[in-house]
C-alpha positions in Angstrom: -4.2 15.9 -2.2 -0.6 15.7 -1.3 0.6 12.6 0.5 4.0 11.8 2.3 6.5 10.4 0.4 9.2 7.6 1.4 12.4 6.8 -0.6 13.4 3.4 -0.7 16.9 1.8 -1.7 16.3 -1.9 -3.1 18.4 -3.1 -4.8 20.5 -0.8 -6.0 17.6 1.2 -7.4 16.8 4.6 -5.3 13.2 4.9 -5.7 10.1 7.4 -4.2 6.9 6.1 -3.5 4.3 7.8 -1.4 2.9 7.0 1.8 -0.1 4.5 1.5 -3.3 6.9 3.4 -5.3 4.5 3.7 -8.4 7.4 4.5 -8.1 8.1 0.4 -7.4 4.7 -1.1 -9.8 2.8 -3.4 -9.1 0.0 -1.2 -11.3 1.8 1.5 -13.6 4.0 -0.1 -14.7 1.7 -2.3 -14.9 4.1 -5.2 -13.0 2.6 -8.4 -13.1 3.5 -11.7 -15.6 1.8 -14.5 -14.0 2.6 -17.6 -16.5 1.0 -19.5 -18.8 4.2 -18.1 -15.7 6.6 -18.9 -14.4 5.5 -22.0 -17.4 3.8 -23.9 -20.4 5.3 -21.8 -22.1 2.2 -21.5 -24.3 2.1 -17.9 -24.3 -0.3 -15.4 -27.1 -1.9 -15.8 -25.5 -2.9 -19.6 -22.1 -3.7 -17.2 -24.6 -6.0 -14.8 -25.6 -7.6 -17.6 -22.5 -8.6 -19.9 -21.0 -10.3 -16.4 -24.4 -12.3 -16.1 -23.5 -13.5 -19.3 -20.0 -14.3 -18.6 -21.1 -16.0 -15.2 -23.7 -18.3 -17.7 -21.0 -19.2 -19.7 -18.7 -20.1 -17.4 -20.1 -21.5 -15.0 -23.2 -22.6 -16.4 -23.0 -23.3 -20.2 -22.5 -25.8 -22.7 -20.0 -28.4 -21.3 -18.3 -29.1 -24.3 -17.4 -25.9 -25.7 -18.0 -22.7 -23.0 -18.0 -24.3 -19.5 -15.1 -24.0 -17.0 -17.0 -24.8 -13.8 -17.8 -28.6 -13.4 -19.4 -29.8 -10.6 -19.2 -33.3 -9.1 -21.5 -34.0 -7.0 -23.4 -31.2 -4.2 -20.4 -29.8 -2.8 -17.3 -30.3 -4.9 -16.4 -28.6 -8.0 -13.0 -27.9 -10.3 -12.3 -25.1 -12.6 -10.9 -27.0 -16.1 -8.1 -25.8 -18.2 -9.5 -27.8 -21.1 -6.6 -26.7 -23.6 -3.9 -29.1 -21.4 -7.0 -31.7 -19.7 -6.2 -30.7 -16.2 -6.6 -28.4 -13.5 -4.4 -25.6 -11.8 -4.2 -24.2 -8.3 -4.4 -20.6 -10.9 -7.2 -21.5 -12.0 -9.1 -22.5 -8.8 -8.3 -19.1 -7.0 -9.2 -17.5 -10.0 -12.4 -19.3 -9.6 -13.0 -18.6 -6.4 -11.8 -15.1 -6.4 -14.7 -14.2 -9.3 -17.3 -16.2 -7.0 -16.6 -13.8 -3.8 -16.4 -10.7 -5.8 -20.0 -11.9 -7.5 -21.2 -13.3 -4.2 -21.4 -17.0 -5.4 -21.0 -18.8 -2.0 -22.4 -21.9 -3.2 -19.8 -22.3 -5.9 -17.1 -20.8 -4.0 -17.6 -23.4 -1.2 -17.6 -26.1 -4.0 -14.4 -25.1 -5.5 -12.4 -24.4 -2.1 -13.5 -27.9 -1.2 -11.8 -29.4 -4.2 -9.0 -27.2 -3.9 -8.8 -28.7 -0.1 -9.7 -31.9 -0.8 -7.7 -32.9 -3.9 -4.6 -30.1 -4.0 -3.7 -29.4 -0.6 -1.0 -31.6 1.1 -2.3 -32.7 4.6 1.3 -33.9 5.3 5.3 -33.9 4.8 7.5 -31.4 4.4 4.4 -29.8 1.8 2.0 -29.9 4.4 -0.6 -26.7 3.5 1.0 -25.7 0.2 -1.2 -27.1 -2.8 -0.2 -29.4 -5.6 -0.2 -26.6 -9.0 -1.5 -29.5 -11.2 -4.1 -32.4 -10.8 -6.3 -34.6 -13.0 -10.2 -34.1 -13.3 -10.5 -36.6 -11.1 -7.9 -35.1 -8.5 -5.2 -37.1 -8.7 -1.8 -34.8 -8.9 0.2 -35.2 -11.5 2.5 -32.5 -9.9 3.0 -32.6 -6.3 5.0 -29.3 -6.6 2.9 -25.8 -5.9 2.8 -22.6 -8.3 3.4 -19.6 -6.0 0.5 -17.6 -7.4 -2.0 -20.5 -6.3 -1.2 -19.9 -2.6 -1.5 -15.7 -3.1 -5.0 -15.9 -4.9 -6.4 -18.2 -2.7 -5.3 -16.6 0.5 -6.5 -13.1 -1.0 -10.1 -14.9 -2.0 -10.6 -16.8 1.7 -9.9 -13.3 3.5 -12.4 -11.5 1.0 -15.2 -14.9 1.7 -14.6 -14.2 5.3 -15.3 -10.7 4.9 -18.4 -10.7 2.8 -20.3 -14.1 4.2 -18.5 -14.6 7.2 -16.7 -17.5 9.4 -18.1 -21.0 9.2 -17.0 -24.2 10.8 -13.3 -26.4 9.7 -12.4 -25.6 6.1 -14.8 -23.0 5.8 -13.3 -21.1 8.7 -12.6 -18.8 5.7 -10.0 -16.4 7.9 -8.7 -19.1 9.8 -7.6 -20.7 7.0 -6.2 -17.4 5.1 -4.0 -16.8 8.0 -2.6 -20.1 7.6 -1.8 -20.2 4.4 0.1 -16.6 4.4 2.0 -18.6 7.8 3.1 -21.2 5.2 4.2 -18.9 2.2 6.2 -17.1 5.3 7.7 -19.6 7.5 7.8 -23.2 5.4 11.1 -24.7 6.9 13.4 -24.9 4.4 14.4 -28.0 3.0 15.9 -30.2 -0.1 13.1 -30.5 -1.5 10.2 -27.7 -0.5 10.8 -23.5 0.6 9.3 -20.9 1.7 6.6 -18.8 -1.1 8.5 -15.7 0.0 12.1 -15.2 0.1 12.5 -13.3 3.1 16.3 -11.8 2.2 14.9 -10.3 -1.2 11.3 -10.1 0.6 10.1 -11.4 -3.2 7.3 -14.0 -4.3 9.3 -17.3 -5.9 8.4 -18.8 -8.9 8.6 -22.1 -7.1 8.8 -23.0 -3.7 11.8 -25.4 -4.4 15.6 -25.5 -4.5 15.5 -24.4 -8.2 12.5 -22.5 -8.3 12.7 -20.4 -5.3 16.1 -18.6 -6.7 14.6 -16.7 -9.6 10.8 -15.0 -9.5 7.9 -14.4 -11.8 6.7 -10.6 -12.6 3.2 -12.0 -12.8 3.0 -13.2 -9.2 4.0 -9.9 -8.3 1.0 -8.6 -6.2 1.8 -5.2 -3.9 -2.1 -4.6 -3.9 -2.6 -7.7 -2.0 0.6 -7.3 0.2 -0.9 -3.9 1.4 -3.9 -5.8 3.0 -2.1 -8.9 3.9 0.0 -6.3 6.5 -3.2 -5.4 8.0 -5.0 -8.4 7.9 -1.8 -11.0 9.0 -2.0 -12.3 12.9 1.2 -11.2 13.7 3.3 -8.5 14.0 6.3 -9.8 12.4 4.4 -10.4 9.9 2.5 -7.5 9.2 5.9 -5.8 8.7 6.9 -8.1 6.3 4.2 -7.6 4.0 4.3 -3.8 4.2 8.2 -4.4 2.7 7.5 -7.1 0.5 4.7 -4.2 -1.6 7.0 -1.6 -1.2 9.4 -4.4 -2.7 7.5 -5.3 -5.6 6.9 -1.8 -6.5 10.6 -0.9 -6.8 11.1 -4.3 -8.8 8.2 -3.5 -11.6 10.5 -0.4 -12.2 13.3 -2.8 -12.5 11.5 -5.3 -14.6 10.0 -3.5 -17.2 11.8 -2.2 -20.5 12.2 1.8 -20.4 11.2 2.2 -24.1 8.0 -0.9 -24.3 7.1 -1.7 -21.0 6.6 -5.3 -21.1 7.9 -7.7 -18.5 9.3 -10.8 -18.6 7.2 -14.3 -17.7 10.6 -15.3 -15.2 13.1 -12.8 -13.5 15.8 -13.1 -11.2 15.2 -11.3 -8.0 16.9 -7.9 -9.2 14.2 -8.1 -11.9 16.3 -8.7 -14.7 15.2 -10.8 -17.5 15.8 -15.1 -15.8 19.5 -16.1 -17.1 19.3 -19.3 -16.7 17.8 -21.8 -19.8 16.4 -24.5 -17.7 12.6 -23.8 -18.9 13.9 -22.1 -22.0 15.5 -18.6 -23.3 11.5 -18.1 -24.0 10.8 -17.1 -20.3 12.9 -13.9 -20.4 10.4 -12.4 -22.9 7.0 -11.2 -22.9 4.7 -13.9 -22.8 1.8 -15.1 -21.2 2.1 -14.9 -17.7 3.6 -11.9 -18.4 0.3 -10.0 -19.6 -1.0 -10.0 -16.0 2.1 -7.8 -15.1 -0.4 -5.2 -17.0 -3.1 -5.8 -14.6 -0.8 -5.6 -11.4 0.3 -2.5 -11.8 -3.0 -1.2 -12.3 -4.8 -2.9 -9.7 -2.2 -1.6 -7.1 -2.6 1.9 -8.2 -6.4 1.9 -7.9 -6.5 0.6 -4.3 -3.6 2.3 -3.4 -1.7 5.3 -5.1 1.2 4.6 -3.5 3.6 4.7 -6.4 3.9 7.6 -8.7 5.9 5.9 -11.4 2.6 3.3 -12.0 0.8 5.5 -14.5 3.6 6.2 -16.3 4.5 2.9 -16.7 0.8 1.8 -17.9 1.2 4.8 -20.2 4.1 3.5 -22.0 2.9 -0.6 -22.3 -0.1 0.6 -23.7 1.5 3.0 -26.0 3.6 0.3 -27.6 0.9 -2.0 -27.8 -1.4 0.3 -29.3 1.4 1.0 -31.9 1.0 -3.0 -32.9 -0.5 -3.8 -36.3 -1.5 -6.3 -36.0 -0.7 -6.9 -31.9 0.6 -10.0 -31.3 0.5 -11.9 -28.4 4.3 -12.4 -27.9 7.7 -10.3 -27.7 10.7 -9.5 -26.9 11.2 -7.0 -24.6 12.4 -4.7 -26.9 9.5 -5.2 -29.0 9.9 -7.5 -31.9 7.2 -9.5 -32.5 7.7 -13.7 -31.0 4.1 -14.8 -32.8 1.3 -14.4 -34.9 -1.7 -15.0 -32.7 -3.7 -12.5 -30.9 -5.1 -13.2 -27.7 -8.1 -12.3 -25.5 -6.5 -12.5 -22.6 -3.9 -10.0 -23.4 -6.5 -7.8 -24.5 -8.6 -8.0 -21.2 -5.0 -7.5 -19.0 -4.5 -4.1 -21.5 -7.8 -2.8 -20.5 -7.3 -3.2 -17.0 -3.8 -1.1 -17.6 -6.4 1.8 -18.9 -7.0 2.4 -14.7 -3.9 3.8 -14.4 -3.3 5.0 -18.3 -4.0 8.3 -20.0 -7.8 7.6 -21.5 -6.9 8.3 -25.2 -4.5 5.3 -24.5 -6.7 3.4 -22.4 -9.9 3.7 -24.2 -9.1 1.3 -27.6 -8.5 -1.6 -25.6 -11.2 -1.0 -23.3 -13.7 -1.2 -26.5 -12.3 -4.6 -27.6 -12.6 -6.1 -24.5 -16.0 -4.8 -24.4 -16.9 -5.8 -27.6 -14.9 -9.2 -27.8 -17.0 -12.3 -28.1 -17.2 -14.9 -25.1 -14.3 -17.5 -25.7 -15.0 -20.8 -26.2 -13.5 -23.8 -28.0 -10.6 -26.0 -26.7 -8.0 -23.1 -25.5 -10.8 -21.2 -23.2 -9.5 -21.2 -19.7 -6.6 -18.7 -19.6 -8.2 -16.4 -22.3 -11.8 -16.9 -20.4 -10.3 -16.3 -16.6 -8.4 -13.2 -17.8 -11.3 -12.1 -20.4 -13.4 -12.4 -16.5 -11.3 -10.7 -14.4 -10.5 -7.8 -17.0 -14.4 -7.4 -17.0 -14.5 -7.0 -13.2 -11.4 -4.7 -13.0 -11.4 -2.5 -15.5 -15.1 -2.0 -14.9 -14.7 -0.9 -11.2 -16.5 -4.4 -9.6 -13.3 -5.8 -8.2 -13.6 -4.3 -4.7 -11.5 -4.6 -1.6 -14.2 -6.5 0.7 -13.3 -5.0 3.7 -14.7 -7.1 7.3 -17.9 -6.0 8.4 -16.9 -4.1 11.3 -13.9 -1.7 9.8 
């Protein structure tokens, strides 16, 4: 089907993406890919049954050595990054992003309670951002918020709203997305906190602070989600500003990744250059692990949407370098040389995902070993086991725009 195009100048960078028609999108049809069906012809029922697993494991399983959910008490619950003993606003929307798309209300009522109760600033100039980093026992060791917190857990309380509906205070789930996308918009700017969004380069932050809120991450990059936030946002104003901010991150992806590998940088400045600055290191302007989910991102906007010609090719060539890898590391530079010797899960699952918008010959090697790969357990679990999740869910078609009941 041939769909309007629009050419867009950001940046310095002339670029053509279509028009989004939102009659043929995943994101309303409902009909994504399972590449484990395509590319390894395993059914659903086999699909149904390896995310049971995961879900077990966890959620459910051994404490010590598979477990990521932890209760405490009937109606509170954290997800634990065991590696570093403490837990992360990323990992609680990842949490309660794989309980919606599951339909786990219990848990995900437990874990935004948590989220609410422990991470969320009731007052000061902070007042509905969420602390990035907290003990077990909720105390904050980092007041300061990680800008993909606030994305995932708006994107997970509209999807809650629209599967189980509107309950009472905090689990008011669409009252309380709409106020945290108000926040990440229209945070008064101060000394010490910003707004999520920078509305002159219409770009996710790294940080919303002085420092952080100059440069951004690749990872936190998230057009798929910016598509629906501009028809799901109370306002007008800012229904526009989401439709710019995916056409936005679209153009920078193009900017950000290297023309001969691919890969992205973990921290970019806003033109989507590799981050100049050496405050957290001359590591961040490689490929490293936030970095992976860049893989993922572009995928998952080209399954709900279509809207950018340029995405398969780009999954294409990531995946043809890293196929070329022997063995595939889990770091490099963007040109390609090789910053480790340790191969990751997590990497692996973000790959497959890429394989929705990737030639299948391409697609199909990483889609086996994330199929075949053993549940991760041990002390460096979380990241490896939330991305190991996700990539289950995406690349097998069950991560599904949950549209409100009446639309």
């Amino acid at each position: 089907m041939l769909r309007p195009l629009k050419v867009l100048l950001v940046l310095g960078t002339l670029v053509t993406l279509a028009v989004v028609n939102t009659s043929a999108s995943a994101a309303t049809t409902g009909q994504t890919r399972n590449l484990f069906y395509e590319l390894l012809g395993k059914s659903e029922g086999e699909l149904d049954a390896k995310l049971g697993a995961a879900w077990a494991h966890f959620f459910q399983g051994d404490a010590a050595n598979q477990r990521l959910y932890f209760p405490v008490g009937p109606h509170l619950a954290y997800i634990a990054d065991i590696g570093s003993n403490d837990v992360r606003s990323e990992g609680m929307s990842y949490g309660m992003m794989l309980a919606v798309q599951l339909d786990k209300r219990d848990e995900f009522n437990c874990l935004w309670a948590w989220a609410n109760r422990y991470m969320r600033h009731a007052d000061g100039p902070r007042k509905g951002y969420f602390a990035w980093q907290c003990k077990f026992d909720g105390t904050q060791l980092d007041p300061g918020s990680a800008s993909d917190g606030e994305e995932w857990f708006a994107m997970a309380l509209f999807f809650a709203s629209h599967r189980w509906g509107n309950g009472a205070g905090i689990f008011n789930y669409e009252a309380e997305a709409h106020a945290i996308l108000r926040d990440m918009l229209h945070k008064p700017g101060s000394a010490e906190v910003t707004a999520i969004f920078d509305r002159t380069a219409k770009q996710v932050v790294f940080a919303p602070n002085a420092q952080g809120g100059r440069f951004t991450d690749p990872s936190y990059h998230l057009p798929a989600f910016y598509e629906l936030w501009a028809r799901w946002a109370d306002q007008p104003g800012d229904r526009a500003f989401w439709t710019e901010a995916a056409d936005t991150s679209r153009v920078f992806f193009h900017r950000a990744a290297h023309p001969q590998t691919g890969l992205m940088p973990e921290y970019a400045e806003f033109s989507g250059a590799p981050f100049a600055a050496t405050t957290y290191g001359t590591g961040k302007r490689d490929f490293r692990y936030d970095a992976w989910r860049t893989l993922a991102n572009v995928a998952l906007d080209h399954i709900w949407w279509h809207a950018d010609p340029w995405q398969p090719e780009q999954s294409n060539r990531v995946l043809r370098f890293l196929g070329s890898q022997s063995p595939l590391t889990d770091q490099y530079s963007l040109k390609g040389k090789s910053l480790s010797t340790d191969e990751s899960l997590g990497l692996i699952a973000m790959a497959a995902v890429a394989g929705q918008a990737a030639d299948p010959e391409l697609a199909r090697p990483f889609v086996q070993r994330l199929w075949d790969a053993p549940l991760p357990e041990g002390k460096w679990r979380y990241y490896n086991g939330v991305l190991y999740f996700l990539g289950l869910l995406q690349a097998g078609g069950r991560f599904q725009v949950l549209e409100a009941p009446h639309k």
